[in-house]
VOKE-835680 format. One line per field, with one value per residue (C-alpha): x, y, z. Coordinates in nm, 3 decimals. Each point is the difference from the previous one (the first is absolute). Layout:
residues N
xx <- X  ...
yy <- Y  ...
zz <- Z  ...
***
This chain:
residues 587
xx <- -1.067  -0.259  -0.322  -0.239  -0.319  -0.169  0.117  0.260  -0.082  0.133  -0.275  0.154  0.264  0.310  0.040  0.131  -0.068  0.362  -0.077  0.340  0.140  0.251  0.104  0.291  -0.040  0.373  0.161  0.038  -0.330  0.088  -0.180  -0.340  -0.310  -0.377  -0.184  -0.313  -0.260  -0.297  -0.180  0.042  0.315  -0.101  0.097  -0.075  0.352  0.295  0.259  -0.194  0.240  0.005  0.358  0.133  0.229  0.019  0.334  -0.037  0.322  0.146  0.070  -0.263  0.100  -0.170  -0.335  -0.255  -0.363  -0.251  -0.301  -0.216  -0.350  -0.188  0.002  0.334  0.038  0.241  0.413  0.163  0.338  0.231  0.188  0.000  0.274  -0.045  0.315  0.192  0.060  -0.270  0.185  -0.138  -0.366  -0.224  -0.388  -0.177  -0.355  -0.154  -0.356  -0.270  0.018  0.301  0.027  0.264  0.397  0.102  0.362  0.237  0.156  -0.016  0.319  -0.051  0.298  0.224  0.076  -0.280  0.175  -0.068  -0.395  -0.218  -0.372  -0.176  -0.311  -0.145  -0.331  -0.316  -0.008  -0.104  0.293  -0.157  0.036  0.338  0.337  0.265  0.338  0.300  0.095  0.015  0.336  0.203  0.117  0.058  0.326  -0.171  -0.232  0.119  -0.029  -0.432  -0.144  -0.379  -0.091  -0.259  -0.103  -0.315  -0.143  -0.332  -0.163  -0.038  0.257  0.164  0.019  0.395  0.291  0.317  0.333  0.019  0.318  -0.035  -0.298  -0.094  -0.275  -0.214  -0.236  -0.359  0.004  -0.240  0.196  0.089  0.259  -0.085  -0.192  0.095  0.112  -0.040  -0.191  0.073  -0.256  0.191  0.449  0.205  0.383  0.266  0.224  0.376  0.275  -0.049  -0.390  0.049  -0.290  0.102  -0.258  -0.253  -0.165  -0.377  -0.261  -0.023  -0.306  -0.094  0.311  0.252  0.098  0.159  0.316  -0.001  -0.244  -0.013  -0.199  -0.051  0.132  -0.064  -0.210  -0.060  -0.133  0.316  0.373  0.172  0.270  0.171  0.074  0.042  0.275  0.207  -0.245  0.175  -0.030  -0.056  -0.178  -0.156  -0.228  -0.185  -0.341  -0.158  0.248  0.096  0.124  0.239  -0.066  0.277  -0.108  0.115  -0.054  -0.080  -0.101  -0.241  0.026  -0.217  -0.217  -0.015  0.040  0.252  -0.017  0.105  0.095  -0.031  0.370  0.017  -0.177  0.181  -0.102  0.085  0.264  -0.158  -0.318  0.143  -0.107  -0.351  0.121  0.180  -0.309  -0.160  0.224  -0.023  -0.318  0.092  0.290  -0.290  -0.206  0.313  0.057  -0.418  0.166  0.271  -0.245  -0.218  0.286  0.173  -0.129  -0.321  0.053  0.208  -0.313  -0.286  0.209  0.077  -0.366  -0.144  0.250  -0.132  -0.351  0.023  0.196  -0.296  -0.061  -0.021  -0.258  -0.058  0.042  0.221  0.079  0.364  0.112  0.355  0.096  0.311  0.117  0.341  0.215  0.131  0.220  -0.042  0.309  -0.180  0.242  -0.069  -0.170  -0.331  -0.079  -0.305  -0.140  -0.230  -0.253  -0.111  -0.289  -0.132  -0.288  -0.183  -0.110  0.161  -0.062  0.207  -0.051  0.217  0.043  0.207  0.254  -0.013  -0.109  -0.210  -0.070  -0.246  -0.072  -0.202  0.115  -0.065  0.279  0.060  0.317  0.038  0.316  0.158  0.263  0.275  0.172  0.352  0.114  0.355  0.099  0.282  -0.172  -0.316  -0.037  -0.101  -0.378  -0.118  -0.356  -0.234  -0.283  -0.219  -0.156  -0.209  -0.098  -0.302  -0.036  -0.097  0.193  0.071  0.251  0.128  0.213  0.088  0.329  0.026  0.081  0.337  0.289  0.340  0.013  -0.225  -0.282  -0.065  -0.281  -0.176  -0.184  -0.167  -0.188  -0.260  -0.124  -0.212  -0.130  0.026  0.293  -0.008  0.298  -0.016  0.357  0.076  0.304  0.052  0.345  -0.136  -0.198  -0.144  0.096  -0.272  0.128  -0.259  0.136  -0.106  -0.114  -0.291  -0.267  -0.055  -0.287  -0.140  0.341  -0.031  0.257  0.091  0.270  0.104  0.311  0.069  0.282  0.166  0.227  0.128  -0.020  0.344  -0.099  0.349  -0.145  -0.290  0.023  0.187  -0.112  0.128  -0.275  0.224  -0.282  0.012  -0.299  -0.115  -0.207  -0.200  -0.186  -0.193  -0.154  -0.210  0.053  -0.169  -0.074  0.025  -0.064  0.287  -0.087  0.161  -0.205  0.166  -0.118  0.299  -0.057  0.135  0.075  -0.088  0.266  0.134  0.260  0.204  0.171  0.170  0.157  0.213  0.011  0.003  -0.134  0.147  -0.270  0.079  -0.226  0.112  -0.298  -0.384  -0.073  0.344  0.151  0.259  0.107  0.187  0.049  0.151  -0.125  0.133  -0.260  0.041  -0.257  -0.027  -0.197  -0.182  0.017  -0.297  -0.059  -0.178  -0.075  -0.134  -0.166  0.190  0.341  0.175  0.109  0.322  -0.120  0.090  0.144  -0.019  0.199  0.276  0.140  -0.093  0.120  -0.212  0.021  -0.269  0.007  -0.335  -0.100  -0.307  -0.241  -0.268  -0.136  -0.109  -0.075  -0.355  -0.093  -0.028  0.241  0.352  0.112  0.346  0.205  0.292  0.217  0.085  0.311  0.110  0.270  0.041  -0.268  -0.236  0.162  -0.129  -0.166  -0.386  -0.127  -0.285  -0.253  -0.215  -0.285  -0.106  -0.330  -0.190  -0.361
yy <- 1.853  -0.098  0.265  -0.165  0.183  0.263  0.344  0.166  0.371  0.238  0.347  0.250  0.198  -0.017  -0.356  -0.226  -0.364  -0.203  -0.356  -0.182  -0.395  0.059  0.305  0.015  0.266  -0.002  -0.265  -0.077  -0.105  -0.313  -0.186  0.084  0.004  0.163  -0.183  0.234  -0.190  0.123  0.317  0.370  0.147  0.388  0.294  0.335  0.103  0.015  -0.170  -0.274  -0.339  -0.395  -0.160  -0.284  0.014  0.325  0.100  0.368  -0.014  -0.302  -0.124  -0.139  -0.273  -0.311  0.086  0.021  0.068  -0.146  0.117  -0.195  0.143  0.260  0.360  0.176  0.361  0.090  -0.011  -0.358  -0.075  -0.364  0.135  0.285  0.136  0.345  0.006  -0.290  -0.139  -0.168  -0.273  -0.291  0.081  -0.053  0.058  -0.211  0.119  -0.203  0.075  0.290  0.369  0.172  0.374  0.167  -0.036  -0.355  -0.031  -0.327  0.100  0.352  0.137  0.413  -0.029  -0.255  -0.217  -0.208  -0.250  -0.294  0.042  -0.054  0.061  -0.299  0.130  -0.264  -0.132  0.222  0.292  0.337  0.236  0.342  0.119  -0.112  0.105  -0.250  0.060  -0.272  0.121  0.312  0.140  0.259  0.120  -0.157  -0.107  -0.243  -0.142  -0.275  -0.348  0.035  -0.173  0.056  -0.338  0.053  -0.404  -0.067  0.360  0.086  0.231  0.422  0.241  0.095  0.366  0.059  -0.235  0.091  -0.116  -0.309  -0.095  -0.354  -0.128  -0.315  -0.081  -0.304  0.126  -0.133  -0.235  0.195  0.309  0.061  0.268  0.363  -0.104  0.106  -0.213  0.289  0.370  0.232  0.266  0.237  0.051  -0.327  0.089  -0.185  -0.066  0.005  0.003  -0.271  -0.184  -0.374  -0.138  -0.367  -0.216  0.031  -0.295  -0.095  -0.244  -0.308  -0.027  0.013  0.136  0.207  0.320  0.056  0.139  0.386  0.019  0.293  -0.004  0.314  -0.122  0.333  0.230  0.323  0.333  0.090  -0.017  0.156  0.071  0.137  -0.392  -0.128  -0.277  -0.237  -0.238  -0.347  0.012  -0.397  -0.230  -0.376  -0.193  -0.325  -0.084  -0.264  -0.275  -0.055  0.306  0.306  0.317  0.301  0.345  0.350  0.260  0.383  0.241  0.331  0.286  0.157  -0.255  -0.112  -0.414  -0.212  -0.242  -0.326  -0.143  -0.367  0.005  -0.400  -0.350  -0.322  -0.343  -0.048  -0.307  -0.175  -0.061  -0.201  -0.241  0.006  -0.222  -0.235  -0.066  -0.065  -0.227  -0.242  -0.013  -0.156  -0.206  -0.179  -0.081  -0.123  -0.239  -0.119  -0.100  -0.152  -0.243  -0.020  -0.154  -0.153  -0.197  0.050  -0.113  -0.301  -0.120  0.045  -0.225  -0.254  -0.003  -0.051  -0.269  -0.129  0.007  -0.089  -0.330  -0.228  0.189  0.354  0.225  0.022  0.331  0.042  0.307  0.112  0.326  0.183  0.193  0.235  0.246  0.163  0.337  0.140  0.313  0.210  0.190  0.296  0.275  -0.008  -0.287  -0.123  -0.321  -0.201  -0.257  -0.210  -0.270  -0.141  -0.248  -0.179  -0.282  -0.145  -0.336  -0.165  -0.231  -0.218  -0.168  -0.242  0.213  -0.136  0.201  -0.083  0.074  0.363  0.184  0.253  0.225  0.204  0.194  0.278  0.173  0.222  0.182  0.255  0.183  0.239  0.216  0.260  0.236  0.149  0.281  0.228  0.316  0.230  0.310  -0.062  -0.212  -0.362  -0.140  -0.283  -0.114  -0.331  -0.141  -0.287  -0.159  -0.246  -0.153  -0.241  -0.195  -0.293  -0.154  -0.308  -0.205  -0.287  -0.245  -0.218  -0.295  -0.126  -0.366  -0.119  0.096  -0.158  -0.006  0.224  0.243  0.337  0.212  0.342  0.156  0.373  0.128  0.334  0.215  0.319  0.178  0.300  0.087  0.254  0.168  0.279  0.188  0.259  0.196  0.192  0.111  0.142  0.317  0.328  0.382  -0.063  -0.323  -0.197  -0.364  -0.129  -0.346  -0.148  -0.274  -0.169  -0.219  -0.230  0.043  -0.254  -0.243  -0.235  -0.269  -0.302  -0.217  -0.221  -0.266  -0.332  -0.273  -0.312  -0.294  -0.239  -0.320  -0.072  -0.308  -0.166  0.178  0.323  0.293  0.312  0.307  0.278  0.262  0.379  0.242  0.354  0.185  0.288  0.198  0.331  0.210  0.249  0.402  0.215  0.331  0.001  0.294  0.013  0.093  0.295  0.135  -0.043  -0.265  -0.232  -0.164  -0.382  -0.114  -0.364  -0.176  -0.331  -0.286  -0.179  -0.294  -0.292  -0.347  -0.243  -0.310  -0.352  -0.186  -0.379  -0.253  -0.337  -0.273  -0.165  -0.201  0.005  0.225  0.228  0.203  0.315  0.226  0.311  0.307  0.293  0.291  0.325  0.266  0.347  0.312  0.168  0.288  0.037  0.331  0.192  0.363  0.270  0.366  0.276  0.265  -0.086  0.034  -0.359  -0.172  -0.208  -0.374  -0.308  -0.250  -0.408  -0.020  -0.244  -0.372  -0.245  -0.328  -0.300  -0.273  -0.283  -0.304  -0.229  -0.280  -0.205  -0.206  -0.283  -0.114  -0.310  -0.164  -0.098  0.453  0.215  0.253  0.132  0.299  0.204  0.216  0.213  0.285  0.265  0.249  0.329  0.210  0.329  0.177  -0.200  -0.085  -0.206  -0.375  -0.138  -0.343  -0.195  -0.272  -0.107  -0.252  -0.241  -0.212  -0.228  -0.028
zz <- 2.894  -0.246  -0.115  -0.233  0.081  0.176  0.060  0.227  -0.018  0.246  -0.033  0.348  0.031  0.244  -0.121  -0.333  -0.125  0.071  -0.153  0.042  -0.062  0.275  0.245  0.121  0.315  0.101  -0.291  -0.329  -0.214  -0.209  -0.224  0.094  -0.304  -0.071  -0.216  -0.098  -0.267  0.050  0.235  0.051  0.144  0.029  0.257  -0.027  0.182  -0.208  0.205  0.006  -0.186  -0.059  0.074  -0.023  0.218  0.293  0.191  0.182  0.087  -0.180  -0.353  -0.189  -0.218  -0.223  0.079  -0.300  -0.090  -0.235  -0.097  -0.282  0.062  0.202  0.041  0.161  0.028  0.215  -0.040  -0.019  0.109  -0.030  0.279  0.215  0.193  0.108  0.209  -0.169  -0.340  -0.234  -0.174  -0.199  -0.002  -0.226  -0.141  -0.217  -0.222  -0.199  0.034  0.214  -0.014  0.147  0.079  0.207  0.039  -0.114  0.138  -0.003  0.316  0.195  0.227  0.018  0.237  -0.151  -0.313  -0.220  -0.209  -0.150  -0.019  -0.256  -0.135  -0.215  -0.198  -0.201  -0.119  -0.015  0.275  0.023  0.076  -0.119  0.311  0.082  0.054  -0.036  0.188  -0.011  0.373  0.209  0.145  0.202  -0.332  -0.426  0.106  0.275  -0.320  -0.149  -0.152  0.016  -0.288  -0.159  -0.153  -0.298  -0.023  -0.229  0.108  -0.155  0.191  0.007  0.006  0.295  0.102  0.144  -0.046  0.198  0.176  -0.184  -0.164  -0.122  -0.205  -0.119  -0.260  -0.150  -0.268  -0.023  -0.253  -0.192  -0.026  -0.330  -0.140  0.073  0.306  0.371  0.324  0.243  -0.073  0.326  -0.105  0.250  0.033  -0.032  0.192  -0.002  0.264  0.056  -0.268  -0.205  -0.032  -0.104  -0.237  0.149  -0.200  -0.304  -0.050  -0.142  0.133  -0.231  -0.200  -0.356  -0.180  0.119  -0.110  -0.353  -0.035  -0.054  0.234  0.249  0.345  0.247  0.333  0.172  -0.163  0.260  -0.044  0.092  0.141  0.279  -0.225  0.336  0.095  -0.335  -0.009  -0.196  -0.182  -0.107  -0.380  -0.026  0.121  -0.024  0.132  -0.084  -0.208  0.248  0.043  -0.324  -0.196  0.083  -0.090  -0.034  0.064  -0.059  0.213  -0.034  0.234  -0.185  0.206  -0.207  -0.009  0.305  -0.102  0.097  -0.312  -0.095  -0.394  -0.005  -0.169  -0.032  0.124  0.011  0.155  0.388  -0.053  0.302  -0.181  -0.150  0.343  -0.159  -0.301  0.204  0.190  -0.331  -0.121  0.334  -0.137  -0.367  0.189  0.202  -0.322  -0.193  0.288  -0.076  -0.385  0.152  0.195  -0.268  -0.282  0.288  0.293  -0.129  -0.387  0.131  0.227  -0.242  -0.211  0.219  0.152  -0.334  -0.096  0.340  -0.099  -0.327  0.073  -0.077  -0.321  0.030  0.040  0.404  0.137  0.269  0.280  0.046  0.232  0.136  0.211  0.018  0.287  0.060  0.029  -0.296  -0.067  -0.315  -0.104  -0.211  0.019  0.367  0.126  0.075  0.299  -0.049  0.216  -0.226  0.035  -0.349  -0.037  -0.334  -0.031  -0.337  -0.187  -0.242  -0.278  -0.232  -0.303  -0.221  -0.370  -0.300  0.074  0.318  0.392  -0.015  0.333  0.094  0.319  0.121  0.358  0.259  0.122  0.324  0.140  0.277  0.116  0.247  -0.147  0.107  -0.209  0.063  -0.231  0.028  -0.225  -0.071  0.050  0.286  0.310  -0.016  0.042  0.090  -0.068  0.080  -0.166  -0.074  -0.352  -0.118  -0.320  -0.083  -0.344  -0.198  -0.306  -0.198  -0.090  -0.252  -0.074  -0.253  0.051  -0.313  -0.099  0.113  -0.245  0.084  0.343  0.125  -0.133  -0.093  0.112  -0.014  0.258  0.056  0.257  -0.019  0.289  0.063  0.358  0.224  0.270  0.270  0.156  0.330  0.017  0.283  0.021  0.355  -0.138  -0.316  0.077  -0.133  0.149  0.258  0.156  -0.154  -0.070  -0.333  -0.183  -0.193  -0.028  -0.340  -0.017  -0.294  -0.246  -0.244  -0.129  -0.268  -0.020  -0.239  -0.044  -0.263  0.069  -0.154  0.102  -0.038  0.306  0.006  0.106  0.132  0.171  0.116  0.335  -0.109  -0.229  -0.146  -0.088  -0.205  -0.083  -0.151  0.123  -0.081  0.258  -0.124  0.274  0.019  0.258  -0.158  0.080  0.178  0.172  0.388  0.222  0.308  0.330  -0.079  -0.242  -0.350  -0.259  -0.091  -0.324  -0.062  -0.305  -0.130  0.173  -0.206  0.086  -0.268  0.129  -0.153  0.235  -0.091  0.181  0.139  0.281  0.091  0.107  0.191  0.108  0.318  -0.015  -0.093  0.353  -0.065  -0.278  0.081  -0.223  -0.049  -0.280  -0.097  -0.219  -0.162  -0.054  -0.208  0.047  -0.276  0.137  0.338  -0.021  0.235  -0.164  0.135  0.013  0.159  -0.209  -0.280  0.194  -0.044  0.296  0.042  -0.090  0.206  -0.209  0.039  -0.285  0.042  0.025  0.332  0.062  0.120  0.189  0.154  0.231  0.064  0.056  -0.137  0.257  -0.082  0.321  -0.111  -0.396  0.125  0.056  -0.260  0.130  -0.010  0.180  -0.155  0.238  -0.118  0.089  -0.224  -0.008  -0.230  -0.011  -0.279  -0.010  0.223  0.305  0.227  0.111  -0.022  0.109  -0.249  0.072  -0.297  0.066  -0.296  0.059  -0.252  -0.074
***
């Protein structure tokens, strides 16, 4: 049943308002709702009730109500079994005015167990009376929980026959300030009362250590049903941080209080970094095309051009795609397309042949992260980045010294990446799942390399090269869907290859070849915090081996155009396979 406007008012005698999501005349009531946002619920007779779920003379069980708006003045019952058991039921405020009995789940005659009453958001409960459930007798109470989640609204007037509570702080509640007031008596039922969970909304900053909140703050307590209080607790700060808790129950007082003994970071967040550094793998694949497929074609295109003297500018382009596994501590999978286009331009120097480039450079990827620990349950995340750019490039193959020549080369680039992350398995006290957005995050990159090409023959050459890869992705703060800011650090790559590639000509229209690299990371670390609170930092840091096969096409002497398609494999660090093409055509 649904109420979102109007009003239901019952004014003579003899007769009560009965608004129910199921009844159950000679049965069980299962599973049955209200749903109340807007309107007047009023009566002037007092037996007048919402339920869930109705059973005369059955058991009322999973049935729940849920007012967000509107005006309801009469009692409100999950479940109601006046004959039977209440079991399961539950009733959920977040917004309206409230006055009456609130009760998870009502059984005069029989057991309620299991129910529970959710207050959260910004209500008025002045009026109100909130019971866990309603039995035969205390010993038929048990196991019905009062969840505190986010609560900012007025005091309640009576709390009773609840022995399990659950909280999540505003995230604006600082120390000395109160979850719940009950401006009336707060009892507690049963033996033992279990504070199950103390958490805080993210936001801002969390609490400080030393910190004390009021979690119940009444006028005062039936000291009649006082029971055990746990003296510990904890609880989480968003989805990021954990927070320890001691307990303490004032009799005098009236406050059931909470020090903020210790926070630590969540070990999971650490999910959040690993999506960040997916991220920096994709735009250290963009240098990798840039002083790689990319360097060797603006070369050869302006060598191309600049056959009948130098000086003609001519357009050169790769592409790259492929699957490649990060081993970070965990491990990251990215699916990667890379694309690079520019114009080149030689020109014959004394020391010999100089090349220069200009380029634009694109790359998107798809990503999945996969993180285990000791001490919490796995999560698994997804995510997609992006990174746009321009940067240039030279070259310059000195004059031929023994049987081959030397040559330098460097490359430079600058732009801006993007990277979405989500994390369904990574979530905060409230069951919210967490992630971010980062939009416009800078980077820089350059490489410097040399080598020297073996002319073993006519037809066959060897290229033994050293490279360094420097790459940084600038820091920044990022608000998760959860509320908390997570700061990134500047995130930088140090990488040095060794290697060779082995060059034959078949003929003028054919030329194979095939290589092998060794490549160090020196860093490729991804730090980050939240609220000053270090989180544990994925780590590219490592040795991968290389390998390539391709194969070199001109069509025909008489076009200006040569296409190069190779397959690339890794194995260390990077795992994994991508296919090339790079495109060469003179002006």
């Amino acid at each position: 049943m649904t109420i979102n406007g109007g009003t239901v008012i019952r004014v003579s005698y003899g007769a009560s308002i009965s608004i129910n999501g199921g009844y159950a005349s000679s049965g069980n009531a299962t599973g049955n709702s209200v749903y109340i946002s807007g309107g007047t619920v009023t009566s002037i007779v007092g037996d007048s009730r919402i339920s869930g779920g109705y059973a005369p003379s059955g058991n009322a069980t999973g049935n729940s109500v849920h007012i967000s708006g509107g005006t309801v003045d009469i009692d409100v019952y999950g479940g109601y079994a006046p004959s039977g058991n209440a079991t399961g039921n539950s009733v959920y405020i977040s917004g309206g005015t409230v006055e009456g009995n609130v009760c998870g789940g009502s059984a005069p005659s029989g057991n309620a167990t299991g129910n529970s009453v959710h207050i959260s958001g910004k209500p008025d409960l002045t009026q109100a009376d909130l019971a866990g459930g309603v039995g035969s007798s205390l010993s038929s109470l048990s196991d019905n929980t009062l969840y505190v989640h986010d609560y900012q609204g007025t005091a309640v007037k009576k709390l009773a026959n609840f022995d399990k509570f659950s909280f999540i702080l505003p995230a604006g509640l600082r120390s000395g300030g109160t979850a719940l007031e009950v401006t009336d008596t707060a009892s507690f039922t049963l033996p033992a009362t279990i504070i199950t969970n103390i958490s805080q909304k993210g936001g801002t900053n969390p609490l400080a250590v030393g910190s004390t909140v009021n979690l119940i703050k009444a006028g005062s307590f039936n000291s009649y049903y006082i029971s055990t209080i746990n003296p510990t607790a904890s609880g989480l700060y968003g989805a990021t941080l954990r927070y320890d808790w001691d307990v303490k129950l004032d009799m005098t007082a009236a406050t059931l209080t909470a020090t903020l003994k210790s926070v630590s970071v969540n070990p999971q967040a650490k999910a959040l970094a690993e999506g960040a550094a997916a991220g920096a793998a994709l735009i250290n694949q963009g240098a990798d095309m840039a002083a790689g497929k990319g360097m060797d074609n603006a070369v050869s295109a302006a060598k191309g051009g600049g056959a009948a003297g130098g000086g003609a500018l001519a357009s050169f382009g790769a592409l790259s795609a492929g699957q490649s596994r990060y081993n970070s501590g965990s491990h990251v999978d990215v699916s990667s397309l890379s694309l690079l286009v520019g114009l080149s331009r030689g020109v014959e120097l004394a020391p010999g042949w100089l090349t220069l480039g200009a380029f634009f450079e694109f790359g998107r990827g798809s990503y999945n992260t996969y993180n285990s620990f000791s001490n919490a349950a796995s999560v698994d995340g997804d995510g997609a980045s992006g990174y746009m750019g321009v940067g240039l490039l030279g070259r310059l193959d000195f004059i031929p010294t023994g049987p081959g020549n030397f040559y330098t080369e460097a490359s430079a680039r600058l732009g801006s990446a993007h990277n979405r992350y989500d994390n369904s398995d990574l979530r905060d006290a409230a069951g919210r799942s967490t992630g971010f957005d980062t939009y416009h995050t800078p980077y820089v990159g350059l490489h410097l390399g040399a080598g020297y090409v073996w002319n073993i023959t006519p037809a066959a050459s060897l290229d033994m090269y050293g490279k360094y890869f420097w790459t940084r992705q600038y820091g920044q703060d990022v608000a998760l869907y959860t509320g908390e800011t997570l700061t990134f650090d500047d995130a930088d790559s140090h990488r040095l290859r060794f290697g060779g590639r082995f060059s034959y000509a078949v003929n003028e229209y054919v030329s194979p070849y095939a290589g092998a690299a060794w490549e160090h990371e020196f860093d490729g670390r991804v730090r980050s915090a939240v609220a000053g609170y270090d989180i544990d930092a994925p780590s590219l840091r490592g040795d991968t081996g290389m390998g390539e096969l391709g194969l070199t096409l001109r069509p025909s002497t008489s076009i200006p155009l040569s296409v190069d398609v190779g397959v690339q494999g890794y194995t260390g660090i990077r795992e994994g396979v991508t296919g090339s093409v790079m495109l060469k055509l003179e002006f």
